[in-house]
C-alpha positions as CSV (number, residue, x, y, z in Angstrom):
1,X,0.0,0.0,0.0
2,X,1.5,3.5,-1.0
3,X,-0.1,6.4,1.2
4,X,0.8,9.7,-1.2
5,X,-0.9,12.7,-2.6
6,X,0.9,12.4,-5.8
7,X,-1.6,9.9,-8.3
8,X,-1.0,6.2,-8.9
9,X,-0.1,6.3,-12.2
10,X,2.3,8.8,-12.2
11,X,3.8,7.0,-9.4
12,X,4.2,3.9,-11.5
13,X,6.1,3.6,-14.4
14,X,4.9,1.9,-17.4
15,X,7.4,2.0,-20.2
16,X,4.9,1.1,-22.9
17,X,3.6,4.5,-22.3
18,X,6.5,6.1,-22.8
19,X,7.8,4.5,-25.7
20,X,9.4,6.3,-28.7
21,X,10.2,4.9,-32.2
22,X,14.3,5.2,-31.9
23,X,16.7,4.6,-35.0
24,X,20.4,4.6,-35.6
25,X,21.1,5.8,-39.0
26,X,24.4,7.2,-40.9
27,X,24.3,11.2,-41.1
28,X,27.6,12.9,-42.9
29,X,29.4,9.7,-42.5
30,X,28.6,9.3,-38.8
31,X,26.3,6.7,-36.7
32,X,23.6,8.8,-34.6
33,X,20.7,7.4,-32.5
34,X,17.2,9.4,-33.3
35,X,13.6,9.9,-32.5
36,X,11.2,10.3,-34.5
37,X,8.6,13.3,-33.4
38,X,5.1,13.6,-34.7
39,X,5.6,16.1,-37.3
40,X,7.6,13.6,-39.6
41,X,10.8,15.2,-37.9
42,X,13.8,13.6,-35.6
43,X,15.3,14.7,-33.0
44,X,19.4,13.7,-32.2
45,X,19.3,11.5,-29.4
46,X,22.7,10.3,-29.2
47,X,26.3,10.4,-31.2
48,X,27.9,6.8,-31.7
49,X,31.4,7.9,-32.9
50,X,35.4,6.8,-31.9
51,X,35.8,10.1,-33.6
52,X,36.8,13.0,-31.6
53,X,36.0,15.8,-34.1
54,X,32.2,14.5,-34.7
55,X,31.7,15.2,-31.0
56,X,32.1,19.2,-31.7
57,X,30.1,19.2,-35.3
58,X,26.9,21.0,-34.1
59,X,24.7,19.4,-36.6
60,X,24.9,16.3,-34.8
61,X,24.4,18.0,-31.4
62,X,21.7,16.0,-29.2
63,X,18.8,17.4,-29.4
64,X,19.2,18.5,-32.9
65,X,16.0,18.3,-35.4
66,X,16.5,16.6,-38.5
67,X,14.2,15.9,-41.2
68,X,14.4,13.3,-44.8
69,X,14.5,14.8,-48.3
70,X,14.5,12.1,-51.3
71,X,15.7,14.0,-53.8
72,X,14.6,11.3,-57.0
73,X,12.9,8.4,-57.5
74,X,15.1,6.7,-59.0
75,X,17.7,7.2,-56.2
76,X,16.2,5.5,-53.1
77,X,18.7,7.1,-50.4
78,X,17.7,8.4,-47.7
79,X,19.6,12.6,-47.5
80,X,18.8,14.2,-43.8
81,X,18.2,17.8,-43.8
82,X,19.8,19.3,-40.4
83,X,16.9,21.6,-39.0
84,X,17.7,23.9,-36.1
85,X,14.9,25.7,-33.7
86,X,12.8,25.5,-37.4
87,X,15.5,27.2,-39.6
88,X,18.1,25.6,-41.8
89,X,21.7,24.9,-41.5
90,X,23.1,25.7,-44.6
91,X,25.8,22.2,-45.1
């Protein structure tokens, strides 16, 4: 029995509530970890590099909103455009 003011379920933790759609995908050469948001956007969760230098890029900056741009059909890979607080980061 827990005696608290604070409600049940935020006292309990389900992670199926919490649960976002995570990828690790190549960006500029490097291996990042993202989530996806719900307005077809990702956001930088994490940096997987042995690289020193990729560490101080800021387009690969947790937190950093990325979006995909196909540029042709008949190429089928995947380009990430590096969006910051809405605005572009010119590459």
């Amino acid at each position: 029995m827990i005696y608290s003011i604070i409600p049940s379920d935020q006292l309990l933790f389900n992670p199926e509530d919490y649960k976002q759609e995570r990828m690790e995908v190549n960006i500029n050469g490097e291996q990042v970890v993202i989530l996806k948001n719900s307005n077809n956007t990702y956001t930088i969760e994490r940096l997987i590099s042995t690289n020193p230098k990729a560490y101080l890029n800021p387009e690969l900056a947790p937190g950093t909103v990325i979006m995909t741009v196909t540029s042709k059909k008949e190429n089928p890979d995947v380009k990430w455009e590096i969006l910051s607080n809405g605005f572009t980061i010119n590459n």
